[in-house]
C-alpha positions in Angstrom: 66.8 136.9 122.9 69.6 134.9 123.9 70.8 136.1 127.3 74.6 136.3 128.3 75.7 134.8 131.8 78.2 135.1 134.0 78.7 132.6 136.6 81.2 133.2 138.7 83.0 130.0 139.7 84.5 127.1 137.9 85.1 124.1 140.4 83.4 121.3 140.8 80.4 123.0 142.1 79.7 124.9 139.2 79.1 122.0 136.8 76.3 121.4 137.0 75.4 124.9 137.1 76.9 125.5 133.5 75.3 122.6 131.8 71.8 123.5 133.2 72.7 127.2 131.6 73.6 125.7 128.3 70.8 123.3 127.8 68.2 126.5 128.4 70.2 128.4 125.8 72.0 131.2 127.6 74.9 131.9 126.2 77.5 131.0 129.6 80.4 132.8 130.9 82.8 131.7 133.6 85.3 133.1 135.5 87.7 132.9 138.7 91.2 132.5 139.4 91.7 129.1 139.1 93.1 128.1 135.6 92.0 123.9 135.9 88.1 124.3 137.0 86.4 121.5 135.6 83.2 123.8 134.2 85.4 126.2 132.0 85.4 123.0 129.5 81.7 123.5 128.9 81.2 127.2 128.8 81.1 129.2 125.7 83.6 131.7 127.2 86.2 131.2 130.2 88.0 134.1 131.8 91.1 133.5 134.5 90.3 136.6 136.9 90.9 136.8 140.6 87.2 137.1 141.8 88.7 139.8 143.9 89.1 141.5 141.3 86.2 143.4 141.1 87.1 146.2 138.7 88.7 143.6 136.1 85.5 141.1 136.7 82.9 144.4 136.3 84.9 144.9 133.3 84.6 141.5 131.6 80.7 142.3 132.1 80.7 144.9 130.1 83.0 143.9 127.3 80.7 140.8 126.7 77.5 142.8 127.6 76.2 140.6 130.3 73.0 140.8 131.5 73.0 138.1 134.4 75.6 137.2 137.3 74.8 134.4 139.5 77.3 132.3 142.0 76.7 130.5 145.2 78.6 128.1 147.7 80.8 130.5 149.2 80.7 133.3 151.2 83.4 135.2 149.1 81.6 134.5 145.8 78.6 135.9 146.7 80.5 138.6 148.2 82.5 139.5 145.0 79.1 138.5 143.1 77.6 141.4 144.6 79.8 144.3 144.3 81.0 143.3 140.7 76.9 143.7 140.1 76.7 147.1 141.5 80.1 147.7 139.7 79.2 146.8 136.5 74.8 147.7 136.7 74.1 144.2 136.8 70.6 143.5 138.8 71.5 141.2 142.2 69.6 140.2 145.0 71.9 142.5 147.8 73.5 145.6 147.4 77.0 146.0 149.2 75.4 148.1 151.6 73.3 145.2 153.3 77.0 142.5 152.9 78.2 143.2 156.5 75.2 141.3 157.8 75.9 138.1 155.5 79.7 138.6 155.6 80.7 140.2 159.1 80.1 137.8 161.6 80.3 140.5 164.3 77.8 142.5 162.4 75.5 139.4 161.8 75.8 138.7 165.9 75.1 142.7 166.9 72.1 142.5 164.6 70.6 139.3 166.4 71.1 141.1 169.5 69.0 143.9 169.1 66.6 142.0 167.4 65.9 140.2 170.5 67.1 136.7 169.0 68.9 133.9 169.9 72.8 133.5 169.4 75.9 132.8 171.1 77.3 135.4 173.8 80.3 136.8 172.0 83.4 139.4 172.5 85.3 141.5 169.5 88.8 141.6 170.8 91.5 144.1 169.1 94.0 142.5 167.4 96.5 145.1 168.9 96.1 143.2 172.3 96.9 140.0 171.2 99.8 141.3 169.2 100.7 142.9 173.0 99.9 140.1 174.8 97.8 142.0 177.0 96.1 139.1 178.7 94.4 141.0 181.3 92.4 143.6 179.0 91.4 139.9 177.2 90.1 138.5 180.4 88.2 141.8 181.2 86.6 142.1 177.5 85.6 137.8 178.1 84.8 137.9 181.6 80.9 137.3 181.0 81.0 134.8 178.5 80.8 130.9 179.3 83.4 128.8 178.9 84.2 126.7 176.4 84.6 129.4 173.8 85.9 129.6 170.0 88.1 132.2 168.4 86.8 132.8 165.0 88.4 135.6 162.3 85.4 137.5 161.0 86.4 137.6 157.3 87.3 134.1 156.8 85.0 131.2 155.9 85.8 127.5 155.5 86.4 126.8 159.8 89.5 128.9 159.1 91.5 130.3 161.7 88.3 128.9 164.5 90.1 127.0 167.5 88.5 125.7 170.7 89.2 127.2 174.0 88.3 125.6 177.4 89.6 127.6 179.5 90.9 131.0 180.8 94.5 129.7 180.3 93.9 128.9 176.5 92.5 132.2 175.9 95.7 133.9 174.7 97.3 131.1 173.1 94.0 130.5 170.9 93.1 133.7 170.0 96.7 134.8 168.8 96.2 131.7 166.9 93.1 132.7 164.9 94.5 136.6 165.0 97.2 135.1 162.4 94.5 133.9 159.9 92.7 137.9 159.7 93.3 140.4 157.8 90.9 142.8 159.8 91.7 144.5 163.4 90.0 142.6 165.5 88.9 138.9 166.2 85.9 137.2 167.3 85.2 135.5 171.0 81.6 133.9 171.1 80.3 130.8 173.5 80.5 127.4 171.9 77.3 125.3 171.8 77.5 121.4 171.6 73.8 121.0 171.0 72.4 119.4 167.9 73.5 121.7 164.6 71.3 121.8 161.4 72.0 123.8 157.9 69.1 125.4 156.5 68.3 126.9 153.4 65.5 128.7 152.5 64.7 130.9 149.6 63.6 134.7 149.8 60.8 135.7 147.1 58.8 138.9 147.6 60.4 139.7 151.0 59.0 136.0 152.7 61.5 133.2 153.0 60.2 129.8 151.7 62.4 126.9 153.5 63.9 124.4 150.7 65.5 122.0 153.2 66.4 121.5 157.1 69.4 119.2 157.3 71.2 117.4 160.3 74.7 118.7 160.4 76.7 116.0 161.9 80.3 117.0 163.3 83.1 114.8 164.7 86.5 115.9 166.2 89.2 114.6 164.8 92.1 115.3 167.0 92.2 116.5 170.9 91.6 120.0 171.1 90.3 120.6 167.3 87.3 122.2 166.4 84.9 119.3 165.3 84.6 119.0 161.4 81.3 118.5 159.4 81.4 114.9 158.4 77.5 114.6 157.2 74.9 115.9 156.6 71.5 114.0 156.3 68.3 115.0 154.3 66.1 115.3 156.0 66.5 116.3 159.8 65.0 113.6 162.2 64.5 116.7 164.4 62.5 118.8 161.3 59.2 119.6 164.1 61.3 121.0 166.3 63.3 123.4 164.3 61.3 124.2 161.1 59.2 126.3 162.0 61.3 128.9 164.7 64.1 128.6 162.3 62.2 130.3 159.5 60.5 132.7 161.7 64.0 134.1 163.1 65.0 134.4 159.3 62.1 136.6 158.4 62.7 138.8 161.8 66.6 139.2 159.9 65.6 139.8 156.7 63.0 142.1 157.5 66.0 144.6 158.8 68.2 143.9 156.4 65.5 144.9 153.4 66.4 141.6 151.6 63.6 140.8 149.4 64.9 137.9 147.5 67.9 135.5 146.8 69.1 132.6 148.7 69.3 132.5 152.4 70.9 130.1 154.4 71.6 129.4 158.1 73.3 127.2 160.6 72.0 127.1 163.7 72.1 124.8 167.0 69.2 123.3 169.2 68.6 121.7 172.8 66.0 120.3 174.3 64.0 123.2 176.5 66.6 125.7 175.1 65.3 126.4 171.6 67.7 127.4 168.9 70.4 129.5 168.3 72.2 131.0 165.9 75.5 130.2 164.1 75.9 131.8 161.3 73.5 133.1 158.4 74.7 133.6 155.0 73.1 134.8 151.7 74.0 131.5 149.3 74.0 128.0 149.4 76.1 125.7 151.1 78.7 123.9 149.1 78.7 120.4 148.5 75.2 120.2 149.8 72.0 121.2 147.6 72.8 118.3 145.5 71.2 116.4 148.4 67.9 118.7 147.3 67.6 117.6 144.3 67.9 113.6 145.4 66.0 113.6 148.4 62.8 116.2 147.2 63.1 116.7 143.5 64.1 120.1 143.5 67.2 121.7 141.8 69.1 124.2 143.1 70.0 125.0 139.9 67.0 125.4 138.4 66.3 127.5 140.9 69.4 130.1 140.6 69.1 130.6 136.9 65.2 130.9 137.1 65.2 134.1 139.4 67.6 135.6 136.9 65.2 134.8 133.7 62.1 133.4 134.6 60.9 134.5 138.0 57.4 133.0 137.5 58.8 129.7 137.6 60.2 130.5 140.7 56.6 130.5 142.6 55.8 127.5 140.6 58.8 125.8 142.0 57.5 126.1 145.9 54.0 125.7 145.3 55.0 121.3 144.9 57.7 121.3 147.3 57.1 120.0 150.6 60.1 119.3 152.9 57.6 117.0 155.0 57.5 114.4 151.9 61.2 113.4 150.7 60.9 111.0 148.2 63.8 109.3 149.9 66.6 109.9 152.4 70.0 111.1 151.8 72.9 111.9 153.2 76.5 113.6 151.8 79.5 112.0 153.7 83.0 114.1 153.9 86.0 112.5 154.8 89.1 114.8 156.3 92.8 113.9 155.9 96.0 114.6 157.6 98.0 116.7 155.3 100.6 113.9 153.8 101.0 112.3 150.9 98.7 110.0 149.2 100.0 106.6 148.0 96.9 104.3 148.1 93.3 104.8 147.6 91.7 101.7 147.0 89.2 101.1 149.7 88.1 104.7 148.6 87.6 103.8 144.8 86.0 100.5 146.2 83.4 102.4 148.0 82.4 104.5 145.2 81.3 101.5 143.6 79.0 100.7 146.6 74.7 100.8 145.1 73.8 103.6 147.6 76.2 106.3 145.9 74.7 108.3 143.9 77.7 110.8 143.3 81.5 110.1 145.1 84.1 112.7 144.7 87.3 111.6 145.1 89.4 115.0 145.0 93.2 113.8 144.7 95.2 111.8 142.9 97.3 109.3 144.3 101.7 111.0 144.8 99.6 114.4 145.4 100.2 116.1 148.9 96.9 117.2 150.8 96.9 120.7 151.3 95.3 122.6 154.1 92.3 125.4 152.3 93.2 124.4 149.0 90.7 124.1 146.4 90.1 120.5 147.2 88.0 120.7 150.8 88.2 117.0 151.5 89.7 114.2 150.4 86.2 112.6 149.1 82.7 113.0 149.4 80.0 110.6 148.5 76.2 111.1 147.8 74.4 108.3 149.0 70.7 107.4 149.5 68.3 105.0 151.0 64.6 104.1 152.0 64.8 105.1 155.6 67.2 106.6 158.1 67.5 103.9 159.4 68.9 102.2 156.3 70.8 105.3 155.3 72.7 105.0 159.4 73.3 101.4 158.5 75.2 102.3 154.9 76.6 105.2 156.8 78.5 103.3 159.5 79.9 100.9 156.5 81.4 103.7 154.5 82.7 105.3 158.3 84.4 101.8 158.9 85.7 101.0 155.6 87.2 104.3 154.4 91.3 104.2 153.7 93.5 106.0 152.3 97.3 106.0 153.0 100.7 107.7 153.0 103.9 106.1 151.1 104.7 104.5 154.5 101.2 102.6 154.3 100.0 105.1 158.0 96.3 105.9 157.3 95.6 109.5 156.2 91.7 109.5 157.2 90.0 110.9 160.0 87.4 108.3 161.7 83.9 109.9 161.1 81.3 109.0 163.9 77.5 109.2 164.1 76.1 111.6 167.0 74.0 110.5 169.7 70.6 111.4 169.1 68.5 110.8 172.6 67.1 113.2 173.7 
């Protein structure tokens, strides 16, 4: 039996996703909204649909009679993934029912709280009072958290809309800010933590959640006042014993009320000495532009995983019974580089560095004349994949690429961000 696939996505991301499908002999669907994406070129059917649009997506199911959806990377994909499912009688891993704990930040926060685990204190402020400039009834609902804070929208994704406040007299002035990137009636207010953060992804099989990977998620801030920006992430933690183990035991506490039972499930989360962990956010997919780094550091595909809980679940368990995130075969890291949004005339020293005997993968996303554009479907202006021996090695190649990186404007400014490397004494 030949099955029929939908994969919902056609960036970059997906690639690899579509050739795996096609070498096991699915026939492979594709579909969003953007006309260009690289993997409609290797799928045996491409459709340009809105992934918002659920009824026309749920439709396209049925018209090709497919038996399998699958997407991942982003919290609206899995989103849209999940109703068009229950839309079109497709079997998923979540129902829409259990979404507002993966999707609603608010929700996601309410539930750690009366589960008795850690996260940031946090506010829900109506929109109508920013709108009204009702400072005082913003004071009263934010009295009893710490400062600094961040405003966050709660149906955004992407550090969209999130903006650092320090103080009481930010408060209005940031959180009208993020109220202009919602579509919803009210805004979050949480605490901000400036311990260590990690990404962690684990796997959910049988209602238990197997961990794939802890990573380091290392932030810089590029500009005064901006909320730092992920600029690597390093496989695997050099903190692993002192996250692992609470990290996946807080997972299983969530997923035990939300009734998930299997499907990815991923989380950021933040640590300080004598403080323990707490919680960021938790999501039920992968993070973009990071389980490559799976694959080069233990072995294990990401891909192969997704596409053998639709069709072969057995190899799932066989998967996790020779993984061990205490035996990388190497180290690795994925490095993003931010841009101010201007035009790009020269990328040399970026080319240059893609040549470099550590990168496994670069991605340089534009072109040189094209204008960087703010939540666009390029999310940096390059990436690279790189690996090494030892952290130390890998901090060594890390600081190179950090000091070399270039790219400028027609007026020969730089463009890039300067990445840094946190402090890691503890």
């Amino acid at each position: 039996m030949t099955h029929r696939l939908l994969i919902l996505g056609t960036l970059g991301e997906f690639v690899q996703l579509v050739k795996k499908s096609k070498e096991k002999g699915h026939y492979t669907i594709v579909c969003d909204g953007y006309p260009d994406g690289p993997a409609r070129e290797l799928a045996d059917a491409s459709y340009v649909i809105p992934v918002t649009d659920i009824d026309a997506v749920a439709k396209l199911c049925k018209d090709e009679k497919v038996d399998g959806i699958i997407t991942s990377f982003s919290d609206l994909l899995l989103e849209c993934m999940v109703k068009i499912a229950d839309k079109a009688g497709i079997p998923c891993y979540l129902k829409p029912e259990q979404l507002k704990w993966y999707r609603d930040k608010s929700a996601c926060r309410e539930l750690l709280g009366r589960l008795g685990l850690p996260s940031p204190g946090f506010a829900r402020i109506p929109v109508k009072f920013l709108k009204e400039k009702n400072s005082g009834e913003l004071q009263r609902l934010t009295e009893n958290l710490q400062y600094p804070l961040i405003s966050k929208p709660m149906d955004k994704y992407g550090s969209r809309g999130i903006y650092i406040i320090h103080n009481k007299e930010e408060l209005l002035l940031k959180a009208l800010q993020t109220a202009d990137f919602t579509g919803l009636d009210e805004i979050l207010i949480e605490e901000y933590n400036d311990g260590f953060e990690f990404n962690m992804m684990t796997w959910v099989q049988d209602g238990k959640v197997n961990v794939i990977s802890v990573a380091d998620r290392e932030k810089t801030q590029m500009e005064e006042g901006m909320l730092p920006e992920s600029t690597r992430n390093v496989y695997p933690s050099r903190l692993l014993d002192n996250v692992e183990k609470s990290a996946a035991d807080l997972l299983q506490s969530y997923i035990s009320y939300t009734g998930q039972q299997e499907g990815a499930l991923s989380m950021q989360f933040f640590w300080k000495p004598g403080k323990g962990i707490q919680v960021c956010e938790i999501a039920g997919r992968f993070f973009g532009y990071e389980h490559e780094l799976t694959d080069m550091v233990y072995g294990f595909n990401i891909e192969e995983l997704l596409l053998n809980y639709l069709y072969d679940k057995k190899k799932v368990s066989e998967m996790f019974k020779t993984h061990d995130i205490h035996r990388p075969q190497k180290c690795g890291a994925v490095l993003y580089f931010h841009g101010q949004l201007k035009t790009i005339r020269n990328q040399e020293a970026a080319y240059r560095l893609s040549e470099e005997a550590a990168v496994v993968k670069p991605w340089i996303f534009y072109k040189e004349g094209e204008d960087v554009i703010a939540y666009g479907p390029n999310p940096y202006l390059a990436l690279y994949y790189i690996e090494a021996e030892s952290r130390e090695e890998l901090d060594r190649i890390t600081e190179k690429f950090f000091e070399q990186m270039s790219v400028t404007d027609p007026e020969g400014q730089e463009i890039v961000y300067r990445n840094k490397i946190p402090d890691y004494s503890i």
